[in-house]
N, CA, C and O atoms as CSV, one atom per row, in Angstrom:
chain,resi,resn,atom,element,x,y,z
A,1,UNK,N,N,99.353,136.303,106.521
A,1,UNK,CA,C,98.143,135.556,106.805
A,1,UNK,C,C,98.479,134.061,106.761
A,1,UNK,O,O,99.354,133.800,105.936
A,2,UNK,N,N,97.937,132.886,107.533
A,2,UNK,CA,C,98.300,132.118,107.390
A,2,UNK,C,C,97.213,130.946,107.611
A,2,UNK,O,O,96.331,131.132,108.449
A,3,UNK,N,N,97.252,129.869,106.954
A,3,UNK,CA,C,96.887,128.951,106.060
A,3,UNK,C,C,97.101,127.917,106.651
A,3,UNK,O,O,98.178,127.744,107.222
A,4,UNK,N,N,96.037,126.907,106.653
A,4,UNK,CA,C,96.314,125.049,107.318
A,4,UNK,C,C,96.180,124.586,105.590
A,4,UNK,O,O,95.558,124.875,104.568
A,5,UNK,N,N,97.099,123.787,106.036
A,5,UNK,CA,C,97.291,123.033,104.611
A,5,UNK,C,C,98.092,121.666,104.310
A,5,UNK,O,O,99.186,121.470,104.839
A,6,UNK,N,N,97.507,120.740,103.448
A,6,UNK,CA,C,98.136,119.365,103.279
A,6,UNK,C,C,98.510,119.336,101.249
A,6,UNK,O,O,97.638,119.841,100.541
A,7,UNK,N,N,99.334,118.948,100.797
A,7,UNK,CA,C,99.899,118.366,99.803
A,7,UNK,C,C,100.271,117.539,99.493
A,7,UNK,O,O,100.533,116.613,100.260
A,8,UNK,N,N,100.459,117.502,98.232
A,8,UNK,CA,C,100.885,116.332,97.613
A,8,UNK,C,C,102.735,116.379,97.660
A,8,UNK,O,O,103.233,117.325,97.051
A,9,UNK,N,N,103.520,115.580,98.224
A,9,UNK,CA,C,104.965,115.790,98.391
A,9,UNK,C,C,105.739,115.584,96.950
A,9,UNK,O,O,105.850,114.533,96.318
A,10,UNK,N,N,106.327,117.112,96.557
A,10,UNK,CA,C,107.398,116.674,95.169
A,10,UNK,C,C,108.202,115.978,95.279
A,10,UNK,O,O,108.762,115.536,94.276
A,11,UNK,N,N,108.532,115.650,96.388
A,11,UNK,CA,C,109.926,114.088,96.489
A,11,UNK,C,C,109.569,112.985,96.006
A,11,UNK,O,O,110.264,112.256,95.298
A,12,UNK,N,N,107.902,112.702,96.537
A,12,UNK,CA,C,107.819,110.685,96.368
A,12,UNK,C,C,106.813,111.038,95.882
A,12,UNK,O,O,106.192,110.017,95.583
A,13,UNK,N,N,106.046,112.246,95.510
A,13,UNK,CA,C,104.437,112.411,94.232
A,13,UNK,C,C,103.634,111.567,95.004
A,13,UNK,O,O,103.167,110.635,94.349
A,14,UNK,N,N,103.167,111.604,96.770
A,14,UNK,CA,C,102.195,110.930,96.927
A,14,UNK,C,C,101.682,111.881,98.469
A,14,UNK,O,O,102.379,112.111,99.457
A,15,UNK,N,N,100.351,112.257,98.231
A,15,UNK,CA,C,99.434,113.195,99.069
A,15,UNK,C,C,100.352,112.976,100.569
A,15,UNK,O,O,100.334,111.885,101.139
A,16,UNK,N,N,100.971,113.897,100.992
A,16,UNK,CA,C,100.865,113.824,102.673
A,16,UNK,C,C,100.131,114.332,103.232
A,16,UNK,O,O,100.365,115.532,103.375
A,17,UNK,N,N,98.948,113.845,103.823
A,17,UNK,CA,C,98.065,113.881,104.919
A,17,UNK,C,C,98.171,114.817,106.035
A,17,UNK,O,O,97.141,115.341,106.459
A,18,UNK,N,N,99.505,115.130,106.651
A,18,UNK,CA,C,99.581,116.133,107.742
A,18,UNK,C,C,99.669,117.012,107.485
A,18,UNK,O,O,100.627,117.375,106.803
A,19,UNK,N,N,98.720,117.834,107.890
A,19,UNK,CA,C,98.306,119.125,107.567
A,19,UNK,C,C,99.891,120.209,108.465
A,19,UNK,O,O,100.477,119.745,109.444
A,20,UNK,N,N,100.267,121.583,107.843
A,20,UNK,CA,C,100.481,122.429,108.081
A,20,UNK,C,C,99.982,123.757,108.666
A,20,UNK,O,O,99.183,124.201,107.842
A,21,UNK,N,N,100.076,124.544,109.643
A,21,UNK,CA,C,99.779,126.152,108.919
A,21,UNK,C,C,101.379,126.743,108.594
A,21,UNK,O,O,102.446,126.270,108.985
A,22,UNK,N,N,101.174,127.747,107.882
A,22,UNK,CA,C,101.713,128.369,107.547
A,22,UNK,C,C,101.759,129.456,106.707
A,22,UNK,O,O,100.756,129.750,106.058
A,23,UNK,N,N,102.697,130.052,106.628
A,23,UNK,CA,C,102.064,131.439,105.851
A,23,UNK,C,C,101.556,131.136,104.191
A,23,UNK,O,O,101.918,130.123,103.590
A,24,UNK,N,N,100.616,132.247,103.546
A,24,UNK,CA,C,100.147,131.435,102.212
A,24,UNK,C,C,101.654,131.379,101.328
A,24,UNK,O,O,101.873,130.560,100.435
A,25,UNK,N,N,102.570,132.376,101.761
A,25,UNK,CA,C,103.897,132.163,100.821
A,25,UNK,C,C,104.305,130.864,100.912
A,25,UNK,O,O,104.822,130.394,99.899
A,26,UNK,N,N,104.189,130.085,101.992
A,26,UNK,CA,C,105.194,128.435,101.837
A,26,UNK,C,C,103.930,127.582,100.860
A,26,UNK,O,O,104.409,126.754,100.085
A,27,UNK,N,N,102.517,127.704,100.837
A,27,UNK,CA,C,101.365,127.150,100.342
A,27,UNK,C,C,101.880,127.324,98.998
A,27,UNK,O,O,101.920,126.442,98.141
A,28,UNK,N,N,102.327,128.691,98.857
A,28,UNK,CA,C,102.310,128.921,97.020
A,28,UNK,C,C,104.205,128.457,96.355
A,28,UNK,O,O,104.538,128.216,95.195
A,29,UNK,N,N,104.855,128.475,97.292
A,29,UNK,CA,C,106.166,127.958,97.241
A,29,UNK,C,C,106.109,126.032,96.457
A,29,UNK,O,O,106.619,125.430,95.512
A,30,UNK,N,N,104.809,125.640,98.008
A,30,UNK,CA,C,104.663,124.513,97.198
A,30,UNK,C,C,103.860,123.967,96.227
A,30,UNK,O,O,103.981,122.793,95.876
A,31,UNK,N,N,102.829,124.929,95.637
A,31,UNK,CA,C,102.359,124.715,94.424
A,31,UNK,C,C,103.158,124.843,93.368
A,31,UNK,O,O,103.309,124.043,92.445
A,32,UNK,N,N,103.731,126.016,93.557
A,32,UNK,CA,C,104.973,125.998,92.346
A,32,UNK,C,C,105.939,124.932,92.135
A,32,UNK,O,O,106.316,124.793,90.971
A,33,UNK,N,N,106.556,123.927,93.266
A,33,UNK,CA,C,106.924,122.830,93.663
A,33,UNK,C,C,106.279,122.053,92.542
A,33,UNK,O,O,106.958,121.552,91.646
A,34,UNK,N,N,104.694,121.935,92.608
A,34,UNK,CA,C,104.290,120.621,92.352
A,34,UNK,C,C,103.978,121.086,90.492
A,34,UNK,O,O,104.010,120.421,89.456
A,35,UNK,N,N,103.756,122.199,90.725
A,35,UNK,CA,C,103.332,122.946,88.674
A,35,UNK,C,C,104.782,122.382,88.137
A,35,UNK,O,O,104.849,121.917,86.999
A,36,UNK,N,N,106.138,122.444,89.131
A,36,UNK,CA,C,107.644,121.499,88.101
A,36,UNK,C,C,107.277,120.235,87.800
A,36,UNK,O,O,107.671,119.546,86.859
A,37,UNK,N,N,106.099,119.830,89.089
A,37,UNK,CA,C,106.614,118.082,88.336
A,37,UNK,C,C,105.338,117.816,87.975
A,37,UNK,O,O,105.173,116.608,88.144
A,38,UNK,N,N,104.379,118.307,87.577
A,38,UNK,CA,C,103.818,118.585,86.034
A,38,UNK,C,C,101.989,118.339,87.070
A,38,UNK,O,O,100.998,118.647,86.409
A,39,UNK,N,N,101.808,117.977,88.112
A,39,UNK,CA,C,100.842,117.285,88.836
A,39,UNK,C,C,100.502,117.627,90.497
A,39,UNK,O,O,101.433,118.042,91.186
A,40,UNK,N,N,99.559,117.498,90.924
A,40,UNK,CA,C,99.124,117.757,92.090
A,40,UNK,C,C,97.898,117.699,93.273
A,40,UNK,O,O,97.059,117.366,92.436
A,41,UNK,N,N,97.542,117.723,93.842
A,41,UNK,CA,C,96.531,117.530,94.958
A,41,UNK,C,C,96.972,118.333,96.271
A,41,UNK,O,O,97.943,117.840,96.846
A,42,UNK,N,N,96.251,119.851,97.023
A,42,UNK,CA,C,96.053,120.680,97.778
A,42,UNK,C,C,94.960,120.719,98.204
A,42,UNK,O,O,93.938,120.717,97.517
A,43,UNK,N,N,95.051,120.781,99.989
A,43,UNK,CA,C,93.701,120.773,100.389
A,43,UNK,C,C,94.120,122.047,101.756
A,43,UNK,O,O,94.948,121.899,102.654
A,44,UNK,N,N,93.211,123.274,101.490
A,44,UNK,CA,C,93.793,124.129,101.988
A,44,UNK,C,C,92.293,124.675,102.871
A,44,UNK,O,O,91.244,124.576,102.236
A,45,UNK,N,N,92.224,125.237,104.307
A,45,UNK,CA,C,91.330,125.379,105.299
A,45,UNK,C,C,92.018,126.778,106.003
A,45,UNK,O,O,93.190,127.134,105.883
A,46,UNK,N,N,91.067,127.379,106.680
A,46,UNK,CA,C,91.866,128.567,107.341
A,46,UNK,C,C,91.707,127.669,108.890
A,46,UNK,O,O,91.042,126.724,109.315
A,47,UNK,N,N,93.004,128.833,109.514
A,47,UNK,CA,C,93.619,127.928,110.684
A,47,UNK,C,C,92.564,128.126,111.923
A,47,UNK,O,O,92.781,127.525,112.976
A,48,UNK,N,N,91.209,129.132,111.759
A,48,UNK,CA,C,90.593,129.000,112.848
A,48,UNK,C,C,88.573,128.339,112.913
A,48,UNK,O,O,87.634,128.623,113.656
A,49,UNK,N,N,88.755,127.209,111.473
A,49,UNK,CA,C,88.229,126.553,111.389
A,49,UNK,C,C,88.236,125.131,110.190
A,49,UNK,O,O,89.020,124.938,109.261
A,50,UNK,N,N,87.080,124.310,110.632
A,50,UNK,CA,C,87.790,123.130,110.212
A,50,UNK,C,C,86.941,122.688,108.696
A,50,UNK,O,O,87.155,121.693,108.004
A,51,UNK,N,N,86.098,123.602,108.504
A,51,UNK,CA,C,84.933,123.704,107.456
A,51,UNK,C,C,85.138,125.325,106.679
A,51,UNK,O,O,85.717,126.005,107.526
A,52,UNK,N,N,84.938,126.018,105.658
A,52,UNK,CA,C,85.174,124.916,104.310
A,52,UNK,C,C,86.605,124.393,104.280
A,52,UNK,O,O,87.551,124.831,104.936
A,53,UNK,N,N,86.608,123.338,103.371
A,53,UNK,CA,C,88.077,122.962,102.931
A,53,UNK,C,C,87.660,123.082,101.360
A,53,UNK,O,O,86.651,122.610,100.837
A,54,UNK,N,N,89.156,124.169,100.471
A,54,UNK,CA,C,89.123,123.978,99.383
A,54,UNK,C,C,89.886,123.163,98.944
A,54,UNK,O,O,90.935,123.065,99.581
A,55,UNK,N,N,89.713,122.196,97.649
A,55,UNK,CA,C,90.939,121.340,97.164
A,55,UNK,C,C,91.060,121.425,95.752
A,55,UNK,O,O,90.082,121.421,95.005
A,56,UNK,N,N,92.149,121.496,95.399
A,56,UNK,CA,C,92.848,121.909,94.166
A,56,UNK,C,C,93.927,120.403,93.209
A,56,UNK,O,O,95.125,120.122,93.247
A,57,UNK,N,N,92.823,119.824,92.512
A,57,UNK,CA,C,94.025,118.512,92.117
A,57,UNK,C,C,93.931,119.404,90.783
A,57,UNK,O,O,93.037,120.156,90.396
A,58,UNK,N,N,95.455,118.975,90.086
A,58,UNK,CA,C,95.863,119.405,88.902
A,58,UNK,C,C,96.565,118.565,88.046
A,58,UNK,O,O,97.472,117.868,88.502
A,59,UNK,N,N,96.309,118.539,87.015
A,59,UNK,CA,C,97.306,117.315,86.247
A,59,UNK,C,C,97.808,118.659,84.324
A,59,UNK,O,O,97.223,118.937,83.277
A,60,UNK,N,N,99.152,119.006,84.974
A,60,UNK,CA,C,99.702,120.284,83.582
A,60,UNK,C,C,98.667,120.840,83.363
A,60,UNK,O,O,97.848,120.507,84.219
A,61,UNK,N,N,98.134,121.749,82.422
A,61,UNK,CA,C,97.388,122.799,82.493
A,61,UNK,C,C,95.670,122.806,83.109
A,61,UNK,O,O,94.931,123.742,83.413
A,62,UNK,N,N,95.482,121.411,83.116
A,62,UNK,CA,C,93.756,121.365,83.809
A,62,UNK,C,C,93.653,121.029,85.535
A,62,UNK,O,O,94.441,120.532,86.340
A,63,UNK,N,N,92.392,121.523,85.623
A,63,UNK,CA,C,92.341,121.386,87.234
A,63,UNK,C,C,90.925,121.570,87.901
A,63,UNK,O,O,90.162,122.509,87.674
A,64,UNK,N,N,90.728,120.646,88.658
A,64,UNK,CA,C,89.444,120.433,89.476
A,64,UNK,C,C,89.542,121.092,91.006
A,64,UNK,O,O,90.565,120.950,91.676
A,65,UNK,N,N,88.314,121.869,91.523
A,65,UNK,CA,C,88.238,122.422,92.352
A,65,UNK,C,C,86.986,121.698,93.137
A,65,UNK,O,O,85.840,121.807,92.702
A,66,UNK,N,N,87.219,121.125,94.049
A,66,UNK,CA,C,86.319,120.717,95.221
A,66,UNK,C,C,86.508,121.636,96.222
A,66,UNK,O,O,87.599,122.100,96.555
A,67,UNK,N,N,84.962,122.015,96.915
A,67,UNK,CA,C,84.689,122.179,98.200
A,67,UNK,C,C,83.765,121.801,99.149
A,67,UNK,O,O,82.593,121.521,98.901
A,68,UNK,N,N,84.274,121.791,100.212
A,68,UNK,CA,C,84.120,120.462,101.167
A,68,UNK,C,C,83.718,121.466,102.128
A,68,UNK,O,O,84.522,122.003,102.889
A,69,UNK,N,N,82.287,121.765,102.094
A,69,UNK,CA,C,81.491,122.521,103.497
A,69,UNK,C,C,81.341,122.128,104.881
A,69,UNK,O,O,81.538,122.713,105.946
A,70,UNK,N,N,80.877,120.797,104.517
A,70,UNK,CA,C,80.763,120.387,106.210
A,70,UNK,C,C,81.265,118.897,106.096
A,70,UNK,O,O,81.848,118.522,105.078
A,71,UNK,N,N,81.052,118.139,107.053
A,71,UNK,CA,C,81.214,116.725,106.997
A,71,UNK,C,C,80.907,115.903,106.212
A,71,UNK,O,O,81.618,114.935,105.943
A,72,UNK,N,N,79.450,116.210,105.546
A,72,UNK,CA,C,78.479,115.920,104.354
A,72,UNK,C,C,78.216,116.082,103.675
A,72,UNK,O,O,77.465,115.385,102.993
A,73,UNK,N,N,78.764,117.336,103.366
A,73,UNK,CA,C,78.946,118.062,102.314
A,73,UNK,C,C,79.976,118.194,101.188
A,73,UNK,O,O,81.139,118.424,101.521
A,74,UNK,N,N,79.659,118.066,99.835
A,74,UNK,CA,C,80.907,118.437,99.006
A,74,UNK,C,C,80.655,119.030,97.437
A,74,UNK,O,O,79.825,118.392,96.790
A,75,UNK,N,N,81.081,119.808,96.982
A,75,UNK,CA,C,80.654,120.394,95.563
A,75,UNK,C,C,81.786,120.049,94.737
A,75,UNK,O,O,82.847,119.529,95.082
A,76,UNK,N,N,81.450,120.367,93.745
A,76,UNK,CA,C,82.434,120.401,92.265
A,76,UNK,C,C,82.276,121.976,91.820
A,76,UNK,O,O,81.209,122.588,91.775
A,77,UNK,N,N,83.240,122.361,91.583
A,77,UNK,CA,C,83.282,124.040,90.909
A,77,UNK,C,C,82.982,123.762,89.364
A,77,UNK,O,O,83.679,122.898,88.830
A,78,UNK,N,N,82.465,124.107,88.953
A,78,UNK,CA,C,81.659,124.191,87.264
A,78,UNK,C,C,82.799,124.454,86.554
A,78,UNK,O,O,83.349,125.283,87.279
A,79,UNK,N,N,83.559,124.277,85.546
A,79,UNK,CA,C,84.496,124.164,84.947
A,79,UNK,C,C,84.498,125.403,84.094
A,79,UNK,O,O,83.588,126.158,84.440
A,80,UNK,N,N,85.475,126.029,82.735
A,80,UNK,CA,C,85.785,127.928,82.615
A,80,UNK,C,C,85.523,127.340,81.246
A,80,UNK,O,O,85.719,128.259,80.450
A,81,UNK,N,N,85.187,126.290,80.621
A,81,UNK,CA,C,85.390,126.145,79.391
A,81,UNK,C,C,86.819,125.967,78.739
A,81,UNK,O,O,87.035,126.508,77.654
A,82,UNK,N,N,87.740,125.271,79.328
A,82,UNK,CA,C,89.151,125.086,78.949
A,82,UNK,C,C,89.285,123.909,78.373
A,82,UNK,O,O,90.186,123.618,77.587
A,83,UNK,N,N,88.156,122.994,78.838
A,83,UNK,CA,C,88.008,121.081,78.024
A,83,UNK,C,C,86.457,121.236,77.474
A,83,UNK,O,O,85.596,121.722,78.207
A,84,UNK,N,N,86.174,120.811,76.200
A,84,UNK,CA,C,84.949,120.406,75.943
A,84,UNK,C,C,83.854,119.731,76.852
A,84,UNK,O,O,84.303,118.713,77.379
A,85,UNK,N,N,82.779,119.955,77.128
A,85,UNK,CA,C,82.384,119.214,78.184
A,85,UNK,C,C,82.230,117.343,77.687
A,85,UNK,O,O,82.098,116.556,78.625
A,86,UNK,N,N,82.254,116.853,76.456
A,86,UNK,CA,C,81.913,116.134,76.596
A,86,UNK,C,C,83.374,115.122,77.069
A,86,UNK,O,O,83.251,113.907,77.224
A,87,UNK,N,N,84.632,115.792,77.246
A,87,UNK,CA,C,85.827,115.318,77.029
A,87,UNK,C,C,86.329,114.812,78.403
A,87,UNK,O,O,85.533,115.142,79.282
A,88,UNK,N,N,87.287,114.185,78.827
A,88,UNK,CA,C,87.715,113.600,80.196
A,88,UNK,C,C,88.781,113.854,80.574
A,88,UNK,O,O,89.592,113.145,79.977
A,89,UNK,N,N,89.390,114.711,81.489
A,89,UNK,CA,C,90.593,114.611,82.107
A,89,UNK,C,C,90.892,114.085,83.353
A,89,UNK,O,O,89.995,114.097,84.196
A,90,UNK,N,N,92.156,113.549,83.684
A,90,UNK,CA,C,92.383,112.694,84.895
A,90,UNK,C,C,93.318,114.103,85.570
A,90,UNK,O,O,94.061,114.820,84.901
A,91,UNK,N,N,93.038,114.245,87.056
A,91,UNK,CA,C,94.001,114.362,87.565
A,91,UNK,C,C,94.161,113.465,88.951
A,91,UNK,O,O,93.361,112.589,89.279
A,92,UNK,N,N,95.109,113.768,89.554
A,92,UNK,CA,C,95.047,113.004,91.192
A,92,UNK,C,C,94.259,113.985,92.304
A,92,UNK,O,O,94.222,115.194,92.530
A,93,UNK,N,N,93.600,112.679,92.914
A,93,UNK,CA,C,92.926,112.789,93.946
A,93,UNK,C,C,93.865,111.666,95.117
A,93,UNK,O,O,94.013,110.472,95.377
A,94,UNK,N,N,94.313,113.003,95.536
A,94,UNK,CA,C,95.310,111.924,96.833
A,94,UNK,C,C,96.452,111.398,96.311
A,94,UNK,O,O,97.495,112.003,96.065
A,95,UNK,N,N,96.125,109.840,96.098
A,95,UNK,CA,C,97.171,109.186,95.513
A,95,UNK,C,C,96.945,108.537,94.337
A,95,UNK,O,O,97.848,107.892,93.804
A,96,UNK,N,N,95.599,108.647,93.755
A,96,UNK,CA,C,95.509,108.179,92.527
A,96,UNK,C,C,94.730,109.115,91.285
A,96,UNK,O,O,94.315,110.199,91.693
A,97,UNK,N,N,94.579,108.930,90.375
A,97,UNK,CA,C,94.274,109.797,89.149
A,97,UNK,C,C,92.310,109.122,88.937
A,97,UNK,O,O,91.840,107.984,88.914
A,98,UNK,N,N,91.841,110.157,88.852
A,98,UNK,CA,C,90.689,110.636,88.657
A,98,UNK,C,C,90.183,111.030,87.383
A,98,UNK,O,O,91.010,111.768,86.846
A,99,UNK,N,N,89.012,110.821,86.559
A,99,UNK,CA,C,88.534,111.400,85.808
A,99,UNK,C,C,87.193,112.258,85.932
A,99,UNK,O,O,86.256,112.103,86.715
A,100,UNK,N,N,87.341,113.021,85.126
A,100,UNK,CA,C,86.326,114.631,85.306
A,100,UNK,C,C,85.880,114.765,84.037
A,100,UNK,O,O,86.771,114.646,83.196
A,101,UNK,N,N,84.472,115.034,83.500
A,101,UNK,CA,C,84.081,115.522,82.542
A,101,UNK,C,C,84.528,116.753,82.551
A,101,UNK,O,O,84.839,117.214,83.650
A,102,UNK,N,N,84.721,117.837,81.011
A,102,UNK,CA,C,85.505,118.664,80.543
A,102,UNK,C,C,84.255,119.739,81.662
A,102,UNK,O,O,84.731,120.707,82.253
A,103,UNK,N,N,82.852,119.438,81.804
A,103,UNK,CA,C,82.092,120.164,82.870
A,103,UNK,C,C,82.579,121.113,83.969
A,103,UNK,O,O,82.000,122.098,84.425
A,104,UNK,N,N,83.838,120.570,84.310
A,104,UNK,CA,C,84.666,120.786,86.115
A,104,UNK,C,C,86.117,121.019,85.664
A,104,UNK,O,O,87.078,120.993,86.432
A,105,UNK,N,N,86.173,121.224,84.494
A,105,UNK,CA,C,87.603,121.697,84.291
A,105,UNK,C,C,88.114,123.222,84.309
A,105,UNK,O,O,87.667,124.228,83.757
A,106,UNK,N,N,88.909,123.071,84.915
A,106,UNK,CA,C,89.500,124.863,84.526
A,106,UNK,C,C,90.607,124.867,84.071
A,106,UNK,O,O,91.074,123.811,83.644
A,107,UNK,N,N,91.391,126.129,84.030
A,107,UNK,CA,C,92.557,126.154,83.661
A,107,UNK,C,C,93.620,126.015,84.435
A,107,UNK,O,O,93.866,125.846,83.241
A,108,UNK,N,N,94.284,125.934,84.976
A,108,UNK,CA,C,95.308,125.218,86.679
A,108,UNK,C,C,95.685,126.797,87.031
A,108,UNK,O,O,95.590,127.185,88.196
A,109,UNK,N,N,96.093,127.642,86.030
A,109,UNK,CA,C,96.397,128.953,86.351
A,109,UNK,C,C,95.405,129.772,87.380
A,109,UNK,O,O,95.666,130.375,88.421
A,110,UNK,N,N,93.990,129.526,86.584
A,110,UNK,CA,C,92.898,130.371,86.890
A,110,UNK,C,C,92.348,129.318,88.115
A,110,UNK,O,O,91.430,129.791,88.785
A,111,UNK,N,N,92.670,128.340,88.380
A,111,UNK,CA,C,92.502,127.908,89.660
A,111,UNK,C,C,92.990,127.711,91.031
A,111,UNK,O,O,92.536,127.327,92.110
A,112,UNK,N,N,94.208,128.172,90.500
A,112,UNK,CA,C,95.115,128.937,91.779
A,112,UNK,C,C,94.913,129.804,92.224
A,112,UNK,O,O,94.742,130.020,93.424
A,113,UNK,N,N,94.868,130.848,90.941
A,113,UNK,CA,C,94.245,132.065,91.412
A,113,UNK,C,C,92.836,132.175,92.500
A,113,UNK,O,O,92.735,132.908,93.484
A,114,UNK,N,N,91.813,131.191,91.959
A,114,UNK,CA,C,90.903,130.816,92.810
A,114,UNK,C,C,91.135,130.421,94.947
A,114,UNK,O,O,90.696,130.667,96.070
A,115,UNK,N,N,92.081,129.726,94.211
A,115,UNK,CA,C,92.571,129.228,95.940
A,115,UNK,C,C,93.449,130.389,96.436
A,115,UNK,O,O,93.494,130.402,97.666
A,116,UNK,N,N,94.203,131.429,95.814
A,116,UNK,CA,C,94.967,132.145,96.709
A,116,UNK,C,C,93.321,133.405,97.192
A,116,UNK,O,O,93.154,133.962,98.277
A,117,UNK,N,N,92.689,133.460,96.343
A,117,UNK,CA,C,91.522,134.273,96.509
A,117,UNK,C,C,91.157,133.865,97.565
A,117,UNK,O,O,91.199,134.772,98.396
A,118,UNK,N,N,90.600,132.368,98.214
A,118,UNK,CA,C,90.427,132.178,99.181
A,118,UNK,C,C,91.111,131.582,100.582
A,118,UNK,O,O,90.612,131.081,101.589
A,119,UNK,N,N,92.474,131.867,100.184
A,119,UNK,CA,C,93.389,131.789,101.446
A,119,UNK,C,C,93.071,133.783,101.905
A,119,UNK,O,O,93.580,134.181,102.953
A,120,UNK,N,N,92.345,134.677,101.137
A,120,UNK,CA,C,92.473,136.052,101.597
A,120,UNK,C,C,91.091,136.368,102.144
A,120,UNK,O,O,90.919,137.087,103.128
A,121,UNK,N,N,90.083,135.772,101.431
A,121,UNK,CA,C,88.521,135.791,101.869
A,121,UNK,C,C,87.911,135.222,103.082
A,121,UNK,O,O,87.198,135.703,103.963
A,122,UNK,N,N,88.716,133.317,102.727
A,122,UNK,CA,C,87.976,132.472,103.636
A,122,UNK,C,C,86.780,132.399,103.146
A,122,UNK,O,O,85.905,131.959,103.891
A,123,UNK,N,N,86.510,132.709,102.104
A,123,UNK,CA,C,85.006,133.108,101.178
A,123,UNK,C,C,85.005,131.621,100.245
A,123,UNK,O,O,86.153,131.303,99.934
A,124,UNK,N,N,83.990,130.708,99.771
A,124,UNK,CA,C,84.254,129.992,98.849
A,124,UNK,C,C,82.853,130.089,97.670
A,124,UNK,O,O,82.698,129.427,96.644
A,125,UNK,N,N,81.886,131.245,98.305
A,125,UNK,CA,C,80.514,131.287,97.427
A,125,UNK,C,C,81.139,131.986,96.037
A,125,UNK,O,O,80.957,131.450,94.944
A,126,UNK,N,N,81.762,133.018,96.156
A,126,UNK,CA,C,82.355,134.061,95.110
A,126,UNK,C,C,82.897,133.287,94.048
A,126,UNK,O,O,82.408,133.370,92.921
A,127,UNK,N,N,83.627,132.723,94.235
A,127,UNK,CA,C,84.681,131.406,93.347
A,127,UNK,C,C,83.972,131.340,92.386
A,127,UNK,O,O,84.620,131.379,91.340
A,128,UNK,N,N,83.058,131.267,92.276
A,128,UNK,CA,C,82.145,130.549,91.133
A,128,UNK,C,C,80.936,129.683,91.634
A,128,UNK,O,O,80.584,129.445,92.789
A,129,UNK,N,N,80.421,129.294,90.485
A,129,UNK,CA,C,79.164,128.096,90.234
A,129,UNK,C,C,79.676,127.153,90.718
A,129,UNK,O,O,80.779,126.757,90.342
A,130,UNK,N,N,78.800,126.426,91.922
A,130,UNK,CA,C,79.202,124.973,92.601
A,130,UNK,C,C,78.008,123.640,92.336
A,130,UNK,O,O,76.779,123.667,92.285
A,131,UNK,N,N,78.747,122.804,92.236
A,131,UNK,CA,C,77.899,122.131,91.758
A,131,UNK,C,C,77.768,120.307,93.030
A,131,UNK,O,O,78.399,119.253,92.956
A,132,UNK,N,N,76.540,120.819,94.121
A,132,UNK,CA,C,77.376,119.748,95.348
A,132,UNK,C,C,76.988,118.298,94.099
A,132,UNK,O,O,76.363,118.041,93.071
A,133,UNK,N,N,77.877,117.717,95.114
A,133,UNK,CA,C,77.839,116.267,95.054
A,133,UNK,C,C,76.807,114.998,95.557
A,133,UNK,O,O,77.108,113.828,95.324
């Protein structure tokens, strides 16, 4: 099955913009890529449309899940209880680091899992509680 997709590059740690397809094995090749160098930002779409886009920034074990419905659209995924809500984690968005109430945090594990779920669905309601923007 295969997957449009942009990352964050493990060479120079800064978002490349040009999107890919490819099969979800090179997608998860390069997450594992980016879980070595401890950080990350994935923005992953199926190849026969251009809406939803899921995105996956991670900074070592926490991680924020955006989805991006339409042009105007954008949610926050409700966080698993892995950070206190009243607490703050940064990860990158693109090219710079972000903060998130512990609200939108998950665990980076259980949010992969999330995104390979929907490189197989194309589904993004199931995922969980969304919370738009």
């Amino acid at each position: 099955m295969s997957v449009m997709w942009a990352a964050t590059s493990p060479e120079s740690g800064l978002f490349h913009p040009v999107e890919r397809r490819s099969e979800v094995k090179d997608l998860s090749d390069r997450f594992d890529d980016l879980r070595s160098c401890g950080q990350g930002y994935v923005e992953v779409r199926s190849p026969d449309e251009e809406f939803p886009v899921l995105i996956l920034a991670f900074r070592g074990d926490h991680a924020i899940v955006h989805l991006v419905s339409d042009a105007e659209r954008m949610s926050l995924l409700v966080g698993d209880g892995t950070v206190p809500s009243g607490a703050e984690v940064e990860v990158p968005i693109m090219d710079d680091l972000a903060a998130f109430t512990g609200d939108f945090v998950l665990d980076t594990d259980r949010a992969w899992g999330l995104v390979h779920d929907f490189t197989r669905t194309r589904a993004a309601g199931p995922l969980g509680e969304w919370c738009e923007l």
